[in-house]
N, C-alpha and C positions, 0 to 999 in steps of 0.2 A: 504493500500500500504506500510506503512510505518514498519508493523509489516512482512511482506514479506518480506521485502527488511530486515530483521534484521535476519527474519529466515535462509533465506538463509549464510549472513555473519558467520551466528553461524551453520550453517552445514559445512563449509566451514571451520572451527575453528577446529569443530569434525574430522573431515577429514584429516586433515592435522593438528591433535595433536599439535595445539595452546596455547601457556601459557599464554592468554588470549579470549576474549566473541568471537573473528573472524576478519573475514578480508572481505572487501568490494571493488569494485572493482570504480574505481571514478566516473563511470556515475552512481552507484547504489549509492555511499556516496552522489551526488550532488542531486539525487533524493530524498533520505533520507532527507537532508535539507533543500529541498525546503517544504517537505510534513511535516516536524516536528519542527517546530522550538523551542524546548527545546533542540535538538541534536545540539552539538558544535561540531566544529571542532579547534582542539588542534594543531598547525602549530607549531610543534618542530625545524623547522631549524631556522637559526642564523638569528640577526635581519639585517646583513647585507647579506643576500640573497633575505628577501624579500627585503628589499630596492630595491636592484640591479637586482632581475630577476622578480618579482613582486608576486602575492598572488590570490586565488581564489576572484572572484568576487560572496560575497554570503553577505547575510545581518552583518551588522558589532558584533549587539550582539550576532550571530554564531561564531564568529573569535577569537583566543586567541592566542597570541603568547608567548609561554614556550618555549623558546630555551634547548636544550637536550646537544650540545656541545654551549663552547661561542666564539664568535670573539672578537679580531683574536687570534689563538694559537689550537684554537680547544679542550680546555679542557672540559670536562663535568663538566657541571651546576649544583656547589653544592645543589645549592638552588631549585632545580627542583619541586618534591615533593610539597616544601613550596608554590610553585609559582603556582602549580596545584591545589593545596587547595585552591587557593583565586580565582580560577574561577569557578573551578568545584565541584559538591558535588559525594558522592559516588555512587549514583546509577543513576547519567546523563549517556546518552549515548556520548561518547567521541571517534571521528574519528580524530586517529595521522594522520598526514600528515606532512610530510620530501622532498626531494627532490626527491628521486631515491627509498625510499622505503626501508632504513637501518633501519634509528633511529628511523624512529617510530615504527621499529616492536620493537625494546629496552625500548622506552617510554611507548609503551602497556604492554608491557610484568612488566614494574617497575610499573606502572601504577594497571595493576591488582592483584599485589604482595603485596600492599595496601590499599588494598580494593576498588578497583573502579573497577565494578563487569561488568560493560558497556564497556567496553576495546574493540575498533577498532583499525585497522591496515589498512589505505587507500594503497593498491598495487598498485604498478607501482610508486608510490608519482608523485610530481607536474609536474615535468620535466621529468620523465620516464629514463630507463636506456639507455645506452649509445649505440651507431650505430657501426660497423665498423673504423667510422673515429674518432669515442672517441666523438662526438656531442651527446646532447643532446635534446628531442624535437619533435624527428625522430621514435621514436622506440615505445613507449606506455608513461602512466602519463598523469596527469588532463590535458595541454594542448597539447597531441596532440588527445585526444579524442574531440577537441573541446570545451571542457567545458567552463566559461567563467572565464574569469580574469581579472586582472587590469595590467597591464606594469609597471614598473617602472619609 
């Protein structure tokens, strides 16, 4: 299953001429870690977002938090790279997850510009992009497919 579920990501990569391994969509990255637990997922937003809006609920030694920009100011994370290095090795498989699905196509993409050859890009990220009214939640992203999480 688990090698399915990666073929597809990396067809999906090819296809949409990816400058990294592909892109998964959140019910195939949640399946992916439930079916593999070597696959991490890489949660690039700021640590005061999960604080405040919460995090995928998946095993905690799948979880790493490498902020991409930092709070508050929103500058990007010198130290990014450095901080990927102490979680990840080169050839893990690595699903970015962001909020809406920017930074971590940016984190994958620095990500496999470094050798980490396993480079995912979770779509739609945590909260999905925005509705009509500018809300969040509504539209696609890990919770509005259900998936499971923790609140804040």
């Amino acid at each position: 299953m688990s090698n399915d579920i990666l073929d597809a990501g990396r067809a999906r990569g090819r296809h949409d001429n990816l400058p990294y391994a592909g892109a998964l969509t959140p019910q195939e990255s949640h399946a992916l870690l439930l079916a593999d637990p070597r696959v991490k997922l890489i949660d690039v937003r700021t640590d005061a977002e999960r604080d405040w809006i919460g995090k995928p609920a998946i095993a905690p030694e799948q979880q790493f938090a490498v902020q991409w920009n930092l709070y508050p100011g929103g500058a990007r994370n010198p130290d990014f790279l450095q901080q990927l290095e102490q979680v990840a090795g080169k050839d893990d498989v690595l699903l970015f997850l962001c909020r809406g699905a920017v930074r971590s196509k940016g984190a994958a993409k620095l990500a496999a510009e470094n050798g980490y050859v396993n480079s995912f890009d979770v779509l739609e990220g945590f909260e999905g992009g925005k509705d009509a009214n500018g809300h969040r939640n509504n539209v696609d992203g890990w919770r509005k497919a259900g998936l499971p999480w923790i609140g804040a």
